[in-house]
C-alpha positions as CSV (number, residue, x, y, z in Angstrom):
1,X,68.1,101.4,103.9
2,X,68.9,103.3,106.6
3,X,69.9,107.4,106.9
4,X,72.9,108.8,108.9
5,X,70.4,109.7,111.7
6,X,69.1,106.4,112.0
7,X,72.8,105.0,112.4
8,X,73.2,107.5,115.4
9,X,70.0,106.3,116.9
10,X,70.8,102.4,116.7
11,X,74.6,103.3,118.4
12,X,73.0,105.7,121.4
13,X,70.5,102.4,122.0
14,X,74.2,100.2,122.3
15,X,74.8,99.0,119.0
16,X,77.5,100.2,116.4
17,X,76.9,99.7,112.4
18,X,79.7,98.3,110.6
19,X,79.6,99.7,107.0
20,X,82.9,97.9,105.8
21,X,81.9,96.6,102.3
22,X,85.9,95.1,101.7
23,X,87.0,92.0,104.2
24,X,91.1,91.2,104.9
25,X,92.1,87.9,104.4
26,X,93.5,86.3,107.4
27,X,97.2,87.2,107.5
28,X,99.9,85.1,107.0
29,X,100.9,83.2,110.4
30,X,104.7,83.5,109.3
31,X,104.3,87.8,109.7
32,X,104.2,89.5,112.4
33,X,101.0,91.8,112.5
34,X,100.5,95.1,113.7
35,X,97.0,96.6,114.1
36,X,97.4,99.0,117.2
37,X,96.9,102.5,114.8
38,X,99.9,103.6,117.7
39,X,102.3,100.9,117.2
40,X,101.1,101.0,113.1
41,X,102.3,104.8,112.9
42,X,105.4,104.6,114.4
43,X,106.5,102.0,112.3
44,X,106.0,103.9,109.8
45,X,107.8,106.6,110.8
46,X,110.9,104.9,111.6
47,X,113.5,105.9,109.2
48,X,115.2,102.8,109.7
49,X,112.7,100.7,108.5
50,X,113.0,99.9,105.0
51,X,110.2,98.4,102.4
52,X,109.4,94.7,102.1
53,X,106.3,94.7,100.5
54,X,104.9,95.3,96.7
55,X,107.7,92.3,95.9
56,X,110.8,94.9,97.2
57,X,112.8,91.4,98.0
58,X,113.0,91.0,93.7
59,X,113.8,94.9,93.1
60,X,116.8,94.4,95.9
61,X,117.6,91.3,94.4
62,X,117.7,92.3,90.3
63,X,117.7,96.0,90.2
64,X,120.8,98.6,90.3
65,X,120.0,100.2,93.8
66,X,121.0,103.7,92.6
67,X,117.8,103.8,90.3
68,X,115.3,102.0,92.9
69,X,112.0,103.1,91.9
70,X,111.0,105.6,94.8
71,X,108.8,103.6,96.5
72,X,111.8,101.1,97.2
73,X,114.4,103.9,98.1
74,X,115.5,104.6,101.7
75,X,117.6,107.0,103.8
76,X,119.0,110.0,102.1
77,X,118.6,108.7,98.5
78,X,114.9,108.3,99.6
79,X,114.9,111.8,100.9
80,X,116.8,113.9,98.2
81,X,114.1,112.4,95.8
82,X,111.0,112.9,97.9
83,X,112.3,116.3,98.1
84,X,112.6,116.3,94.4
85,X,109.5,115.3,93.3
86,X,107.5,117.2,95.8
87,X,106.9,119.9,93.6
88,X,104.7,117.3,91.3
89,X,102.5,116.6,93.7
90,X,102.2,119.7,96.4
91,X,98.0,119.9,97.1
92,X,98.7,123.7,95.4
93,X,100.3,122.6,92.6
94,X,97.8,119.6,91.9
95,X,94.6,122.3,92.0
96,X,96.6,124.5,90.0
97,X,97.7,123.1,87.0
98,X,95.6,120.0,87.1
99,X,92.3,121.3,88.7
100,X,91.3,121.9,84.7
101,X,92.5,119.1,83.0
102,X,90.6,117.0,85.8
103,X,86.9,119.1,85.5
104,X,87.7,118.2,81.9
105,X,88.4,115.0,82.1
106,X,85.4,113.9,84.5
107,X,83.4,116.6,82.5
108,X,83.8,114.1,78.8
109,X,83.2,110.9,80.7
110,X,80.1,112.1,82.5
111,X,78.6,113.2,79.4
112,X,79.1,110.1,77.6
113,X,77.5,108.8,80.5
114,X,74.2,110.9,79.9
115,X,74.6,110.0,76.3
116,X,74.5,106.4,76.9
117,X,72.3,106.4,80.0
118,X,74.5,104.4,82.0
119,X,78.5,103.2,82.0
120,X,80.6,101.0,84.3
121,X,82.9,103.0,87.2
122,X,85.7,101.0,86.9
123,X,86.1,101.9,83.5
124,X,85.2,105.6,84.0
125,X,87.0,105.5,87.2
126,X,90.6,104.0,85.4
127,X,90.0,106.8,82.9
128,X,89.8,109.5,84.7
129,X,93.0,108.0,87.0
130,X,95.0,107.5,83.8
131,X,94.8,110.3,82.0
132,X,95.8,112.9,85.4
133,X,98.7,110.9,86.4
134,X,100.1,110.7,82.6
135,X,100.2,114.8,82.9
136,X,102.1,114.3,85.9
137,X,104.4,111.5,85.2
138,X,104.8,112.7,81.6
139,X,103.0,110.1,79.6
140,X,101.3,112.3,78.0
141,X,102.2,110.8,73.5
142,X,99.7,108.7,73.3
143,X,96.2,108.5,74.0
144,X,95.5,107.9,77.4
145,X,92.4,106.1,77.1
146,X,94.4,103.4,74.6
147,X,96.9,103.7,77.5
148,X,94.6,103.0,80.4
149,X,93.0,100.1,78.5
150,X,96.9,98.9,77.9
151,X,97.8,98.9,82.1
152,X,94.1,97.7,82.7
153,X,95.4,94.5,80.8
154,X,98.7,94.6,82.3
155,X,97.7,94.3,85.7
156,X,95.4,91.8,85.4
157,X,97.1,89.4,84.4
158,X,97.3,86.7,87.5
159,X,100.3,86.0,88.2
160,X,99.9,85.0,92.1
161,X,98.7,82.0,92.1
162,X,99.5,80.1,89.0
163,X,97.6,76.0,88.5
164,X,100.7,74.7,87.3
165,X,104.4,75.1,85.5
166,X,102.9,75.6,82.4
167,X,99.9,77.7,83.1
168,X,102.7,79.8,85.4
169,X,104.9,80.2,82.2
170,X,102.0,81.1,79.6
171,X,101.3,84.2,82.5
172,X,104.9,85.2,82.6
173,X,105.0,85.1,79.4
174,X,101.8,87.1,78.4
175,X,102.6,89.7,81.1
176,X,106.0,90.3,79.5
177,X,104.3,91.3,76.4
178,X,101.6,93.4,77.8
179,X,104.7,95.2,79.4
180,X,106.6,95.4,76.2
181,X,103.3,96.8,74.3
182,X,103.4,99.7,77.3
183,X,107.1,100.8,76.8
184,X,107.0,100.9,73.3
185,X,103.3,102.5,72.9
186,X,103.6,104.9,76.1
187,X,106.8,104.7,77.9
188,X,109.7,105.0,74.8
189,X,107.8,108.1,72.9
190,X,107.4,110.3,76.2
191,X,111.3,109.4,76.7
192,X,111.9,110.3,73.3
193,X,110.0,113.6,73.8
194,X,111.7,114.6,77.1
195,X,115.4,113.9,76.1
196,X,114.7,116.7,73.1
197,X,112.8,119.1,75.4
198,X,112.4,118.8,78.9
199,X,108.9,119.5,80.8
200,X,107.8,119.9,84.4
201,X,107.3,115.9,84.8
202,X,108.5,113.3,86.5
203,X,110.0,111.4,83.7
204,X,111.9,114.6,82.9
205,X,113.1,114.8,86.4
206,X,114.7,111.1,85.8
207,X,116.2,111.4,82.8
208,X,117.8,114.2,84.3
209,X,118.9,111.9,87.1
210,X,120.9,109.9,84.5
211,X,117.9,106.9,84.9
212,X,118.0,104.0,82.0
213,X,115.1,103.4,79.4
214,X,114.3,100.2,81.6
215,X,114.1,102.4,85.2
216,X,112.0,104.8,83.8
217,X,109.8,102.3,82.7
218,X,109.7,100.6,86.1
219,X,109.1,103.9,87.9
220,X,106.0,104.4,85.5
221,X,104.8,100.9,86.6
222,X,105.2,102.2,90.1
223,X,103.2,105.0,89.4
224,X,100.8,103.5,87.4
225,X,99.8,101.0,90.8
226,X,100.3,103.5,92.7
227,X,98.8,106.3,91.5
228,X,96.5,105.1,88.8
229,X,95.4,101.6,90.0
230,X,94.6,102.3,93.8
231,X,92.5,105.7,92.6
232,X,90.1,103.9,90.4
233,X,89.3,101.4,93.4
234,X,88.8,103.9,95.5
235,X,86.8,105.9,93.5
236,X,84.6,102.9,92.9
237,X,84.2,102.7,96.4
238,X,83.0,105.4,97.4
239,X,80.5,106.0,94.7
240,X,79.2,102.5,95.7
241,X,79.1,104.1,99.4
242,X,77.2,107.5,98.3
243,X,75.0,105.4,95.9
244,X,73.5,103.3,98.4
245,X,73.1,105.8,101.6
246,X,70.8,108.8,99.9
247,X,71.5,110.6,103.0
248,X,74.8,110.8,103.1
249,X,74.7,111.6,98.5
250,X,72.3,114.6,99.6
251,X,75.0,116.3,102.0
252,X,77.7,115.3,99.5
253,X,75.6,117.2,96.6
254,X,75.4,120.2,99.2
255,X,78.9,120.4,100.9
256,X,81.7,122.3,99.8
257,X,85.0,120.9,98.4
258,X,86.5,120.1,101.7
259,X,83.9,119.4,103.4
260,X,83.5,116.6,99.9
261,X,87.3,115.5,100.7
262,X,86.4,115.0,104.5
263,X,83.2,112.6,103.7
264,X,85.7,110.7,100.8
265,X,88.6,110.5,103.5
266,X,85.8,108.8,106.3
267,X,85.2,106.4,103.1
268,X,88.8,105.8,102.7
269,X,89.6,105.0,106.6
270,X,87.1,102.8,106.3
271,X,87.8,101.0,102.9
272,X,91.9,101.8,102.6
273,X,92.7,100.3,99.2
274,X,95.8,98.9,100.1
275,X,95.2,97.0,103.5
276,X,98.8,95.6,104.5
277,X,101.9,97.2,104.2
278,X,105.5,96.1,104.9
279,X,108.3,96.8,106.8
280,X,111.7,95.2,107.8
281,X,114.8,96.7,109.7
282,X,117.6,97.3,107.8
283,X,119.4,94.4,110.1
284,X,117.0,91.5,110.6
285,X,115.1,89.6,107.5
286,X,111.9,89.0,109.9
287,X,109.0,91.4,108.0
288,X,106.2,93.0,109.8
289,X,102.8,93.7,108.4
290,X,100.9,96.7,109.4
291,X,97.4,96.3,109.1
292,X,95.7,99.1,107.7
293,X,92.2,98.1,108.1
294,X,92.9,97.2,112.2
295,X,95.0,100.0,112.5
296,X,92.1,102.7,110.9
297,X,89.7,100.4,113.5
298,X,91.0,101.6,116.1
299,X,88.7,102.8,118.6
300,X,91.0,104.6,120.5
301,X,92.6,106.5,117.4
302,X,89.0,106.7,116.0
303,X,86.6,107.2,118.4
304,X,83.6,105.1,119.1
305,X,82.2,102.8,116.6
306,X,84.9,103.1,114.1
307,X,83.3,100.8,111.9
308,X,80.9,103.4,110.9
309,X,81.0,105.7,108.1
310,X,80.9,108.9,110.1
311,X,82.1,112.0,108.5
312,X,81.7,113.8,111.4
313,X,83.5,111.4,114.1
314,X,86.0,112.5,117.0
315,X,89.4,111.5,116.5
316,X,92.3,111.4,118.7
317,X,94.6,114.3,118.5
318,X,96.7,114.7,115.3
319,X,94.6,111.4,113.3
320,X,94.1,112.8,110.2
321,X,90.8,111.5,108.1
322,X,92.1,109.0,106.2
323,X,93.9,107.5,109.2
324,X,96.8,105.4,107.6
325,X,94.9,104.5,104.2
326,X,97.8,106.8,102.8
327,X,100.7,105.2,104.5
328,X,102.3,107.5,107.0
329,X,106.4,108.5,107.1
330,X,109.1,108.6,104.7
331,X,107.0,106.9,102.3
332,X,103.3,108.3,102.6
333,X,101.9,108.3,99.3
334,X,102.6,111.7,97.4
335,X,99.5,111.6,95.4
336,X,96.8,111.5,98.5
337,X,96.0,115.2,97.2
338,X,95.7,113.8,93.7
339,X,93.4,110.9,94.3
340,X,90.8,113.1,96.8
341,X,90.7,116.3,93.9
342,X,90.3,113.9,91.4
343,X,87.5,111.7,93.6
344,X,85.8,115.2,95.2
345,X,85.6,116.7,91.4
346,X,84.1,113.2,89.4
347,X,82.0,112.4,92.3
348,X,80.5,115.9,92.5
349,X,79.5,115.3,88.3
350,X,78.4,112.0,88.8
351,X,75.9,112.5,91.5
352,X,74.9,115.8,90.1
353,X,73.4,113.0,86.8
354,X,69.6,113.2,87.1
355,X,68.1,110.5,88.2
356,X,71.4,108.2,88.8
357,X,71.3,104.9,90.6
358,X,73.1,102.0,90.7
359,X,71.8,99.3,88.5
360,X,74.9,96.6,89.5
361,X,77.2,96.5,92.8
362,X,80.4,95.6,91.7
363,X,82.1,92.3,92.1
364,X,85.2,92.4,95.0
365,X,88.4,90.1,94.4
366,X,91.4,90.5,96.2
367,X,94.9,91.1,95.4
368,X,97.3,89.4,97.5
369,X,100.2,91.1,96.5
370,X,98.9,94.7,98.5
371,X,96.2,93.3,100.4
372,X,93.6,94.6,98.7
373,X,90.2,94.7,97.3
374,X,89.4,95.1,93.0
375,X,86.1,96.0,91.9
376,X,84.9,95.3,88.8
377,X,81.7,95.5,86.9
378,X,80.0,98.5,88.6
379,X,77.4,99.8,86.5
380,X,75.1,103.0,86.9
381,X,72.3,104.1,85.0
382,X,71.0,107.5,84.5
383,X,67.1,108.5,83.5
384,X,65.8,109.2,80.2
């Protein structure tokens, strides 16, 4: 297994590592793709482009437009709610109020850990993910780890590539009730709660925005893929990263906090959890893909060997560490500073386990629907 320094020495003598542990599937001949982390940006940036991916086509299609989730907003609607909800999710605000609940969180799973010698990091992972983002959305009656087992079994359920009409139906039809089991365990009591006494929250915010039962429940679906989903993949990640390269584990255990989020952000450039993203004009049908994985590849946004996990690499001017693993524009994902805090703090805990190791790497599927990878089965053990 090699160290950091040995990595340096094998590109000086001409040959760069690539660390990559997730693969893109080969994109669809009928999109357009971009990969060029230039062309990728300003894309992104265009306020004229609107959303075509995460199925947007059925929320234009069978949603009321004037309570779009926010991910499938645009324009001055798009805006006016961004604006909104920033205070949710402002880096200051997250380390705030949610620095404690997070330490606590991570704090309870990793002793269960110790108590059990060992555990699986998806699980841990979806935990930790869950029970944050309930604070923030407002989900916060119920128990969130019955909750996080609830949207674990909502979204897996397979619904892209059913074997036949019947087998399709059977998933519809199960995914209807796993959805049903979520508004009326999670979603309808925290509506119920706000509509008496409003709270800092998002769902507070929307019911103040005159939003149905049924929209807030499909903004909490948003934010539950969004914000819950991605952060347990990620988090899986980069353990299995820091797990398998001591080196790089033994200047996480020492660094500070940023310097924590810089070596998780190199990790997430590499391994963006979503790796495609959508766009169309507002005018013309035709969709393009950006390719995430390409576009963080780029050697001349990234420097040399950008297939390397290098914390300490030389990026073009204004390419921030993640690259584009967080979107980029209008829609950039709000919760970046939720999902490195959250990583940087459970991490630090984890690693800080006497004696952990990895007893199982996880096994990688891939969603079609984002482009991404799923992990599953990750299990570490601690000593006696």
């Amino acid at each position: 297994m090699q160290t950091l320094v040995e990595d340096i020495l094998d590109d000086e003598a001409g040959s760069c590592t690539d660390d990559r542990r997730s693969e893109a599937p080969a994109a669809s001949p009928c999109e357009h793709a971009v990969g060029d982390y230039g062309d990728a940006r300003a894309i992104l940036r265009d306020d004229t482009m609107r959303q075509a991916g995460f199925r947007a086509d059925m929320i234009e299609r069978f949603g009321d437009a004037r309570f779009a989730p926010i991910l499938f907003q645009h324009g001055e609607r798009h805006r006016r709610q961004r604006a909104a909800t920033a205070r949710f999710f402002a880096p200051r605000v997250i380390s705030n109020r949610y620095r404690a609940s997070i330490e606590q969180e991570a704090d309870l799973l990793i002793a269960e850990l110790r108590n059990d010698g060992g555990g699986r990091l998806d699980q841990m992972s979806m935990r930790l993910a869950v029970s944050i983002a309930a604070e923030i959305v407002g989900l916060t009656k119920t128990d969130s780890q019955a909750m996080a087992a609830r949207l674990d079994r909502f979204f897996a359920t397979d619904v892209t590539s059913p074997a036949n009409a019947a087998v399709d139906l059977f998933r519809f039809v199960q995914g209807q009730a796993r959805l049903l089991r979520f508004f009326v365990a999670d979603v309808r009591p925290a509506i119920r709660a706000r509509r008496k006494v409003r709270q800092e929250d998002v769902i507070s915010h929307l019911l103040d925005e005159g939003y149905s039962d049924r929209a807030i429940l499909t903004e909490c679906l948003t934010y539950a893929a969004a914000g819950m989903v991605t952060t347990r993949e990620f988090i899986t990640m980069a353990a299995w990263h820091l797990l398998d390269r001591p080196a790089l584990a033994d200047r996480f255990r020492d660094a500070d906090e940023p310097e924590r989020i810089a070596i998780l952000e190199e990790i997430l450039r590499l391994e963006p959890v979503v790796g495609t993203l959508r766009r169309r004009s507002e005018n013309d049908s035709a969709t393009v893909a950006i390719d995430i994985r390409a576009a963080n590849g780029d050697s001349a946004a990234m420097g040399q060997c950008p297939h390397r996990l290098d914390p300490d690499r030389t990026r073009a001017e204004r390419v921030g560490g993640p690259g584009l693993a967080f979107g980029d524009g209008p829609h950039r994902c709000p919760g970046a500073s939720v999902a490195m805090l959250e990583a940087a703090i459970f991490l630090d805990r984890l690693l800080a386990v006497p004696g952990i190791a990895l007893e199982k790497a996880p096994t990688m599927t891939w969603n079609p629907l984002v482009s991404g990878y799923e992990l599953r089965g990750c299990v570490v053990r601690a000593s006696a």
